[in-house]
N, C-alpha and C positions, 0 to 999 in steps of 0.2 A: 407604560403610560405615565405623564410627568402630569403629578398634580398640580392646578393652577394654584400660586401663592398670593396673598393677598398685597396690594400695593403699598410700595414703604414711602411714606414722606418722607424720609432723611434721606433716599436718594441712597445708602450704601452699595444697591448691588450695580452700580455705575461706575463705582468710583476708579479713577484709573491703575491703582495698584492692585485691584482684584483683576484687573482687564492684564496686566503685566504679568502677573501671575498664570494665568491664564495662558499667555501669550507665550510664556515661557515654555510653561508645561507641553505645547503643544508642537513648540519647535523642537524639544527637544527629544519628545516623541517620533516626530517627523525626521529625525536626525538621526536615532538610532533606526527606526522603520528602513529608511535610505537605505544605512551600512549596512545594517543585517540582510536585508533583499541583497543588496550586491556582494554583499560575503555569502551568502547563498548561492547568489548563481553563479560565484566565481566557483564553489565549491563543487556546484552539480558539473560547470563547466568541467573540471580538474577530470574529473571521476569521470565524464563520459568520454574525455579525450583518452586518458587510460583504457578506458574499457577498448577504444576503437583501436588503439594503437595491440593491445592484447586481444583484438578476437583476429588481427590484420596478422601476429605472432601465429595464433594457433592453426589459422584459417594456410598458413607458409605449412606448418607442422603436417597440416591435413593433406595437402596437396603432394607433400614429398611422399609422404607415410602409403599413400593412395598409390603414387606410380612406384614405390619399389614393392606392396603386396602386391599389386597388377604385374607386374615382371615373374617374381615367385609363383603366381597362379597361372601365367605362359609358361611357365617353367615345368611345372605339375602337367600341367595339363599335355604339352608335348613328350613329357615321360610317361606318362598314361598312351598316349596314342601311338607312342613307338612301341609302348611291350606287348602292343597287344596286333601288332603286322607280325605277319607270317612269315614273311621271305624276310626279316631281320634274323631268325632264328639260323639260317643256313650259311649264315657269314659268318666271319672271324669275329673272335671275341674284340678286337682292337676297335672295326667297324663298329660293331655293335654298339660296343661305348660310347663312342660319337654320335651314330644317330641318337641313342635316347640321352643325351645329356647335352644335347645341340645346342637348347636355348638357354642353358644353364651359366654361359658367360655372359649373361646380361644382368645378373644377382649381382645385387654389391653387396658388401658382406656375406657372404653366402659360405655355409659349413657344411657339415653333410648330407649329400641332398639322394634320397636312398629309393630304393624300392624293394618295398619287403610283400611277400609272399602272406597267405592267408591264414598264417604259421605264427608270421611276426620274424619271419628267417629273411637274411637279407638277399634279394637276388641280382642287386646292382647298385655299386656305388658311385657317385663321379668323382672320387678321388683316387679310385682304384677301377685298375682293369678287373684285377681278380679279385672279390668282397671279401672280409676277415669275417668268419664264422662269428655272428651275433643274434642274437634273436630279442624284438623289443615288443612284445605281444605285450608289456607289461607296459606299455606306456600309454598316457592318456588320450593321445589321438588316435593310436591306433583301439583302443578300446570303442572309441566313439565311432569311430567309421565303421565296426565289426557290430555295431549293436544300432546303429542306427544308419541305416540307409540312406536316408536323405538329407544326410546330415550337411552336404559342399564343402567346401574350403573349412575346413579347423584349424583354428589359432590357438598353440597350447600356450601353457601355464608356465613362466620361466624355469629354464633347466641347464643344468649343465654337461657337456660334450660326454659319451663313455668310450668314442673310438681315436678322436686325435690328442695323443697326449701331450704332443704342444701346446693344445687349447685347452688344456683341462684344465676346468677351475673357471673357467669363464662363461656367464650367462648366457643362454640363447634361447628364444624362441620356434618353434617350430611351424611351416602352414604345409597343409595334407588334404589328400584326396581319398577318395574309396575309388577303388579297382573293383568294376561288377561288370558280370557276361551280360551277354545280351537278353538273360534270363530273368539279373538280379541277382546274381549268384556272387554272393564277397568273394575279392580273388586275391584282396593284399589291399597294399596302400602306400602312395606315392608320399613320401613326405623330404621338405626340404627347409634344414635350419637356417637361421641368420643370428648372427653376433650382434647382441644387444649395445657393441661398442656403433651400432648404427645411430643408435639415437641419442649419442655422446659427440660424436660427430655434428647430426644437425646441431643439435641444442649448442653447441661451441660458436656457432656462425650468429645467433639470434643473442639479444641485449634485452636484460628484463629488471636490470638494476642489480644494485649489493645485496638486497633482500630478497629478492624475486627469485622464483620457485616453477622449475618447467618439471610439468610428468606426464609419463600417459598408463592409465592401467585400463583393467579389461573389463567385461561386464559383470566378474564376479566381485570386483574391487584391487585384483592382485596387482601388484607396483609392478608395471615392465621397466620404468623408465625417470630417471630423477634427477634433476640438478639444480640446486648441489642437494646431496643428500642428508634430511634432517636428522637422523638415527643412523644407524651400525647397519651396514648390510641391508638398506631396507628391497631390496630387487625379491620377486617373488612369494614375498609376506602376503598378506589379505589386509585390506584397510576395511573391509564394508561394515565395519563396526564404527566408524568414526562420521559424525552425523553431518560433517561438511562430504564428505563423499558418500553417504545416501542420498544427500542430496541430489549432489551432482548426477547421481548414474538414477535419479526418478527424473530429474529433467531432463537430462542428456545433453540440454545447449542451453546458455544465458549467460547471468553476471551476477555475483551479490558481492556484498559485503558480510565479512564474517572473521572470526579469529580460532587462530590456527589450535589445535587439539596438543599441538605437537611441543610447541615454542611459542604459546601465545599471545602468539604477534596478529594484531589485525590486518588481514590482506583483501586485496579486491580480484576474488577467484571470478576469472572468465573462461570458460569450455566449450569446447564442441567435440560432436560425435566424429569420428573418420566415418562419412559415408556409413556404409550398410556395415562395416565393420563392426566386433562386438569391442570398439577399440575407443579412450576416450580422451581427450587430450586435457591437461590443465594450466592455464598462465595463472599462478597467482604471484599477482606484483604488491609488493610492499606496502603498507599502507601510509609509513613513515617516510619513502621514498616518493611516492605520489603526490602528497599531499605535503610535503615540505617548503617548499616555496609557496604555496598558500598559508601555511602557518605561518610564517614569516610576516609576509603582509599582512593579516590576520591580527595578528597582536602588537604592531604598530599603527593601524586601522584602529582596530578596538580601542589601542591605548590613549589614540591621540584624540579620539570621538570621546570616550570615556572623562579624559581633562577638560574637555571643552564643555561636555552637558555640565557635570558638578558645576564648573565655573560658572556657567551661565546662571543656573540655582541657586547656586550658593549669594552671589551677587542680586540675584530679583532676590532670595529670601530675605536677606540683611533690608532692604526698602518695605515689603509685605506682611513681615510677620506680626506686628502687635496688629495691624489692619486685618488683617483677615485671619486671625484667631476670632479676634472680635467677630468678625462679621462672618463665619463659623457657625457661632452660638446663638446669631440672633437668626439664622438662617434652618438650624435647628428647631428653636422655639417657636420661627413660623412655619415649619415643615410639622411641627406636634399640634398647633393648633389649628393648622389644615387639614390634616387626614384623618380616616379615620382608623383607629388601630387595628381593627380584625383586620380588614378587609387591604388596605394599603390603596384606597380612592379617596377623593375627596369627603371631607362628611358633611354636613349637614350647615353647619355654620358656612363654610366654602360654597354650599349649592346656592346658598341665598345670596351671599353679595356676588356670586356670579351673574347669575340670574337676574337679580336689579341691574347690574350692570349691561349686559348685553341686553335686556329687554329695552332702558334708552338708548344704546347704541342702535336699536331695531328702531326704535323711534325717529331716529338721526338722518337712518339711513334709508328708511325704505324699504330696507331688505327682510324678509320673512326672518323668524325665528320659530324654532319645535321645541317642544318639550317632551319626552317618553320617562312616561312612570311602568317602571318592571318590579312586578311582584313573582316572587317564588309560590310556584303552585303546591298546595297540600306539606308543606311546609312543615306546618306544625306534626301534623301527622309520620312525617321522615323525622324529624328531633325526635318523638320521642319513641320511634322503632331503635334509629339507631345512636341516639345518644347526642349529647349536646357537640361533645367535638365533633364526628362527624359533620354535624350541623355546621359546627365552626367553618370545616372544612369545603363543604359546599360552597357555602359564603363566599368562601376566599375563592372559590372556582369562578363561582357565578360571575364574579368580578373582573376576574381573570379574563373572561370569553366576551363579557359586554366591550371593556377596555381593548381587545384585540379588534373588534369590530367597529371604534369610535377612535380613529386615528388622526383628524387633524386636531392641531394644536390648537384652534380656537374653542373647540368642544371639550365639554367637560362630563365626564363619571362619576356620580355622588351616589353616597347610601344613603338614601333618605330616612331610615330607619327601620329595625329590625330585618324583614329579608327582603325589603323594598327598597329600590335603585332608584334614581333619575340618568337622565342623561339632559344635559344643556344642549343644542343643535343650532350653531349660530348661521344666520346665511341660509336658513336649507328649509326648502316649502315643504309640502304636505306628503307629496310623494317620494322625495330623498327621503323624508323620515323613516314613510314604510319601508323603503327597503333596506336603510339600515335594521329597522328595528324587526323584519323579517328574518336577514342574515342573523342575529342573535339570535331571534328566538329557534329556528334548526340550528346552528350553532349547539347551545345548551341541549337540543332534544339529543344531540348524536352525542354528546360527550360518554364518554366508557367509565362509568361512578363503580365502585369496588364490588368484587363478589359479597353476595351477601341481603344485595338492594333488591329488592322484589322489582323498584320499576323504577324508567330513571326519572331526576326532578325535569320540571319544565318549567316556564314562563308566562304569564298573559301579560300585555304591553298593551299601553293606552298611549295615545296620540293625540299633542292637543297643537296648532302652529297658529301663531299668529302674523297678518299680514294686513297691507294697508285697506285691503279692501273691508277687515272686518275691524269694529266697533270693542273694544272690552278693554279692560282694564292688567295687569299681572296677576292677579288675582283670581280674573276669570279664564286666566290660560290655565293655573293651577288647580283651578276646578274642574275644567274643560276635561284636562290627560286625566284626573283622577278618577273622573265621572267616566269615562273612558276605559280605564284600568277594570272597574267594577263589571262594566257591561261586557268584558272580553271574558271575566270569571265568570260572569252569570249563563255567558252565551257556550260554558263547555272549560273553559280554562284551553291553555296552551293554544293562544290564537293571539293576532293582533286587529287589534277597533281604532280607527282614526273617529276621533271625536269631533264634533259639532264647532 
């Protein structure tokens, strides 16, 4: 609330170099407001076209990644349904071959695609007619299918080849079935590898900048897949330690902003899940690669708005300044002799040449004027429970909650003295009064005053309005609210009285 100041004969807060000043201030405000809003939404702009351009990246990743495990799981699944026909048993081993590993030239990259016994012994390879004595009972998918039944498609943990030693040394992946009788009975397990040189392939076709970072790891965090790679060997590590991939694998799909663990670089990491897979893809694109050409313009924007406000300032200052230093300090002196210091409302000298004031404008005009005198109930008795600041503190509330409730500019909020308010009410008959002076006084009842207060303060408000139709003087309106005020305390406290 802006306390009324008393009026200046010298005319200074007119004068055109404070209006310039002013004038300045405000353009220049309005100048950087402008650039910064549109440096902002060039910026959100930047960032969400990234984002689109990187989820349209992963959402490619996702779709590829989808039909060649869909191939792999045709693949299993027709190895499953061939060992387990009867009249395949009575054919040549050559036959044989072929029917169970039929759908198996549909796999790209595809390494050894096996069927092992409930042993972990191999009993068909598709790279061989006749299987090399192996047994992988030890490995993790066949553990998972042996120990959990309904466990489906298993996607193991990256590993490397132990039957072709051409390929030895090279990462691969494995996805597996369970082999069960019609019992439930484990009978083995169909499993078939892929060369992680697959996702070296995609990622070579897709553009993610000099900086930009494509991976997919699994749901326990483990790296399948990386380019380029930020560390030594990182293929089959565990990252779920690293808090920008908890993230990621608690949301499973979205976008943020954040910096790298690794090389920290700020990137704008965007993910999504493959499908039902425990599989999760990562675009993170550069943040200095994104956001480069906004930089650019950014600090030719900033620099060239930046020369133009000082100029503008510096120029109105050199005209302003002994003027409104000056007129500063008398703006000051009549802001100290306006208010009043507790409270930060009008005091007491301000309520009077208000009040003469707007009483002949009431005169002038015809138009009603109110007066409301608010007193703090029991008052005294809260000072001296809880002590004078306290008290102070009230004050400064009371004032606070009147003020939010007396919002036009022609109305004025004054302390009248000690815990007694006025309020000036220009223009506004008997009944506006009350329901402002109603809205205060709940107001004040609901305020939430600190642990400690037995009960909380309230109000009684007196109402005093004058209008053409009655006869009195200023005098007797001041009587009127006071005489008012009294009968609202007498009649119980915390109530409002429209006086006579």
């Amino acid at each position: 609330m802006t306390v009324r100041r008393p009026s200046n004969p010298s005319g200074t807060t007119g004068r055109p170099e404070i209006l310039a000043m002013l004038g300045s201030c405000l353009t220049v405000i309005a100048i950087i407001a402008i650039v910064t809003f549109l440096l902002i939404r060039e910026h959100a702009g930047t960032q969400q076209a990234a984002t689109r351009g990187a989820t349209t990246i992963a959402q490619l990743i996702d779709a590829d990644v989808l039909r060649t495990v869909e191939l792999y799981d045709l693949t299993l699944q027709g190895l499953i349904a061939a060992s387990q026909r009867d009249d395949l048993k009575q054919v040549s081993p050559q036959i044989r071959h072929l029917a169970l590993f039929d759908r198996s030239t549909t796999a790209r990259f595809k390494g050894d695609i096996l069927l092992l016994d409930a042993h972990g012994k191999v009993l068909a390879d598709s790279s061989r007619i006749d299987p090399l004595p192996a047994n992988f009972a030890d490995r993790d998918d066949f553990l998972a299918h042996a120990t959990h039944p309904d466990s489906g498609m298993f996607i193991s943990k990256p590993f490397k080849s132990r039957c072709e030693c051409e390929d030895n040394g090279r990462w691969r992946i494995s996805f597996s079935r369970r082999i069960s009788s019609s019992s439930g009975e484990f009978l083995g397990v169909a499993t078939a590898s892929m060369r992680l040189g697959y996702f070296d392939q995609l990622f070579k076709s897709l553009d993610i900048g000099e900086g930009g970072i494509l991976s997919i790891i699994s749901d326990d965090g483990v790296l399948l897949a990386q380019k380029p790679h930020l560390e030594t060997d990182p293929i089959g590590r565990s990252f779920a330690d690293r808090p920008n991939v908890q993230r990621i694998l608690r949301e499973r799909n979205g976008s943020f902003d954040s910096t790298s663990s690794i090389d920290q670089q700020q990137r704008l990491y965007t993910f999504s899940r493959v499908g039902n897979l425990p599989l999760t893809v990562i675009v993170a694109l550069s943040g200095n690669d994104v956001f480069a050409a906004w930089k650019r313009t950014a600090l030719v924007i900033s620099g060239a708005t930046g020369v133009l406000c000082i100029g503008l300032l510096w120029l109105t200052g050199l005209l302003c300044r002994e003027l409104r230093l000056r007129h500063l300090a008398e703006q000051e002196l009549a802001q100290l002799a306006a208010t009043d210091a507790l409270t930060g409302v009008a005091n007491r000298r301000m309520l009077d040449q208000t009040l003469r004031h707007e009483w002949f404008r009431a005169q002038r005009s015809g138009k009603p004027l109110s007066l409301l005198m608010i007193d703090a109930d029991h008052f005294k008795a809260f000072n001296d429970q809880h002590g004078h600041q306290a008290g102070d503190d009230a004050l400064r509330v009371l004032a606070k909650v009147i003020g939010e409730n007396v919002r036009r500019p022609a109305d004025l909020v004054a302390r009248y003295g000690g815990e007694e308010f006025s309020v000036v009410l220009a223009e506004t008959d008997s009944a506006g009064a009350h329901q402002i002076a109603e809205h205060i006084r709940q107001a004040v009842e609901l305020l939430p005053f600190e642990a400690g207060v037995a009960a909380p303060v309230t109000v009684s408000i007196g109402i005093s309005t004058w209008t053409t139709a009655t006869n009195g003087s200023l005098e007797q309106l001041l009587f009127a609210a006071d005489k008012a005020l009294y009968k609202a305390k007498d009649s119980g406290r915390n109530r409002v009285v429209v006086g006579l």
